[in-house]
N, C-alpha and C positions, 0 to 999 in steps of 0.2 A: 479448397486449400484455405485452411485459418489465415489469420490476418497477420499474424507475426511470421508466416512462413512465407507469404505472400512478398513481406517488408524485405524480409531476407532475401528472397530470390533476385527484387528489383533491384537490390544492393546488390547481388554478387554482379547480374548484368551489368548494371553500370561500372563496376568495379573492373571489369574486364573490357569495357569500352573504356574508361581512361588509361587502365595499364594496356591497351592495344596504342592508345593514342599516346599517349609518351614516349613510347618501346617506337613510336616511326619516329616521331619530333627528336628524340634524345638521343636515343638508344637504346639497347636493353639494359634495365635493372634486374639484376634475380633474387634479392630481396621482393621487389614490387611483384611479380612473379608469382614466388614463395608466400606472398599474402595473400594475392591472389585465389593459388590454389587453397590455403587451407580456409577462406573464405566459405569457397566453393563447399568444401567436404564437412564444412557445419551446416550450411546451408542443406546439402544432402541427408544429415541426421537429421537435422528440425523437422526437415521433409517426412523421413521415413518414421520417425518419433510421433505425429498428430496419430491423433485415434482415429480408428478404421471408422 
């Protein structure tokens, strides 16, 4: 895995360990959520975008 896909991945994890940990502390946001998820589904192009 390249380096900027790599950068991405650790971002989406930790992004979904603070929107878990907020989502207990607060509540839920679906905004934070919806960031969340589309985080995720660039993270999953970047992914599937590196050259074979």
């Amino acid at each position: 895995m390249p380096g900027s896909a790599r950068t991405m991945a650790v971002m989406t994890v930790g992004g979904l360990v603070v929107a878990t940990a907020y989502t207990v502390a607060l509540g839920s946001n679906g905004w934070l959520w919806f960031s969340w998820v589309v985080l995720a589904l660039v993270t999953i192009g970047v992914v599937a975008a590196r050259p074979a």
